[in-house]
C-alpha positions as CSV (number, residue, x, y, z in Angstrom):
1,X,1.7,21.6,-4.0
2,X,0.6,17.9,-3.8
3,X,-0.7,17.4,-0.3
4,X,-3.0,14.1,1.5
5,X,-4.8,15.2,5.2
6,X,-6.4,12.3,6.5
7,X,-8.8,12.8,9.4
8,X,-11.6,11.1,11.7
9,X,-9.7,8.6,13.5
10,X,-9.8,8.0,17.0
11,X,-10.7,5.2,20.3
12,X,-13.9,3.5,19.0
13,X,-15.0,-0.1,21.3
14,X,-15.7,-3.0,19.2
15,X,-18.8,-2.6,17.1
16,X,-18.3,0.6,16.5
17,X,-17.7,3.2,13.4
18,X,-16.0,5.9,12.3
19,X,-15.8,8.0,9.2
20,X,-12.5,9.1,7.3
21,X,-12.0,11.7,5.2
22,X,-9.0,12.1,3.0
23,X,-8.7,15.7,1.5
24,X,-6.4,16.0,-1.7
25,X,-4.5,18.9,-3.0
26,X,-2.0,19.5,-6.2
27,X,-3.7,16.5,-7.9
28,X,-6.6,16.0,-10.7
29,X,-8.3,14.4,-8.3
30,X,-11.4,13.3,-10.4
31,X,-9.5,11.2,-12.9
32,X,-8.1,9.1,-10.3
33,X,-8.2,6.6,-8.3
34,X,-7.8,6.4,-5.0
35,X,-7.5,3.9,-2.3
36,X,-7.5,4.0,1.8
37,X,-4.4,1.6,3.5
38,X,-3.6,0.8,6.9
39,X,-0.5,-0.1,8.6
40,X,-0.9,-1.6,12.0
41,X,2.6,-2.0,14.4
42,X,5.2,-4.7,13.2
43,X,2.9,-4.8,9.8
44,X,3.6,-3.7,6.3
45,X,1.0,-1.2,5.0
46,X,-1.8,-2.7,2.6
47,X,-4.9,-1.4,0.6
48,X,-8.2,-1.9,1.9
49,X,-10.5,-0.2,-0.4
50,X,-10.1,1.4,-3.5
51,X,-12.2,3.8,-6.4
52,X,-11.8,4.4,-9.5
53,X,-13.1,7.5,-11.3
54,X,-16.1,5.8,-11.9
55,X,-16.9,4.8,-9.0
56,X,-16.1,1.3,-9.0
57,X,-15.3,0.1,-5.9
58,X,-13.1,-3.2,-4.3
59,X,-12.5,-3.8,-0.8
60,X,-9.9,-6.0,0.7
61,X,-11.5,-9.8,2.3
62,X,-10.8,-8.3,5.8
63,X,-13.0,-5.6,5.4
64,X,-16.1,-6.4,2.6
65,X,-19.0,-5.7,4.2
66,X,-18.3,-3.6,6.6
67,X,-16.3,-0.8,5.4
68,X,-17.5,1.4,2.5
69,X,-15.5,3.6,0.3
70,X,-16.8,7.0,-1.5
71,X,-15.8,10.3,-2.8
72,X,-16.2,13.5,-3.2
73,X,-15.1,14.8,-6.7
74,X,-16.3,18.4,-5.9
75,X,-14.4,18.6,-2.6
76,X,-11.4,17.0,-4.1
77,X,-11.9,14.4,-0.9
78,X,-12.1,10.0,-0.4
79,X,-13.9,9.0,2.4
80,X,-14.3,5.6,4.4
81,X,-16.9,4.6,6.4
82,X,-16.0,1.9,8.5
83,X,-18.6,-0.2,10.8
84,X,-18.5,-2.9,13.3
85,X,-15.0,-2.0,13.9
86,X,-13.0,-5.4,15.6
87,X,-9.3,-4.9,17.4
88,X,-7.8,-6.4,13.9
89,X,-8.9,-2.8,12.3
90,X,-6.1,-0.5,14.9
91,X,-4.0,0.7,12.8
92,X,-2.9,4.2,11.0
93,X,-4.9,4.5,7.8
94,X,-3.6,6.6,5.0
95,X,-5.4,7.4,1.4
96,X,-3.8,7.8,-1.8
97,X,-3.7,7.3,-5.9
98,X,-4.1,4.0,-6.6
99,X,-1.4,4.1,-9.8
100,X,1.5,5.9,-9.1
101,X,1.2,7.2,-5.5
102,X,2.4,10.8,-3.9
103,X,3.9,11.7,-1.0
104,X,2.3,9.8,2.0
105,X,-0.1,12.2,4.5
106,X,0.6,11.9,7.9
107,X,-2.2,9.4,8.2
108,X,-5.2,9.0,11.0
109,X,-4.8,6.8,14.5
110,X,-7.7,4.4,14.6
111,X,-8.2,2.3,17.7
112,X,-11.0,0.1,18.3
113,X,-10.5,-1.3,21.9
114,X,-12.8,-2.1,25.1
């Protein structure tokens, strides 16, 4: 069964970080790639960070720098760590294939507010 669980979000103050983990099921995992999006309220949802099976990586403007995308071939699991989190970064985040996407996971709340 094809199945996304994101997890790690939470209420983080400006400046901060947090670490999400994206744990995939029903999929070769290791010969895709895979990307983290958000959606944030009254917003459409976009890709901020993407790798391939390589291990290339490409991040979004908004977030080079500051937010860095890995994985976990072994564990069949993406992760993204994000630092010096700003209010503009509250929104769901959600991984998946890059090329022809799954079924959406139910996605993890990230808040960055004082």
């Amino acid at each position: 069964q094809v199945h996304l669980v994101e997890s790690g979000g939470g209420l983080v103050q400006p400046g901060g970080s947090l670490r999400l983990s994206c744990a995939a099921s029903g999929i070769i995992f290791a010969s895709n790639a895979m990307g983290w999006y958000r959606q944030a309220p009254g917003k459409e949802r976009e890709l901020v960070a993407a790798i391939t099976y390589g291990y290339l990586t490409n991040y979004a403007d908004s977030v080079k720098g500051r937010f860095t995308i890995s994985r976990d071939n072994a564990k069949n699991t993406v992760f993204l760590q994000m630092n010096s989190l700003q209010p503009e970064d509250t929104a769901v985040y959600y991984c998946n294939k890059i090329y022809n996407p799954i079924s959406w996971g139910q996605g993890t709340q990230v808040t960055v507010s004082s």
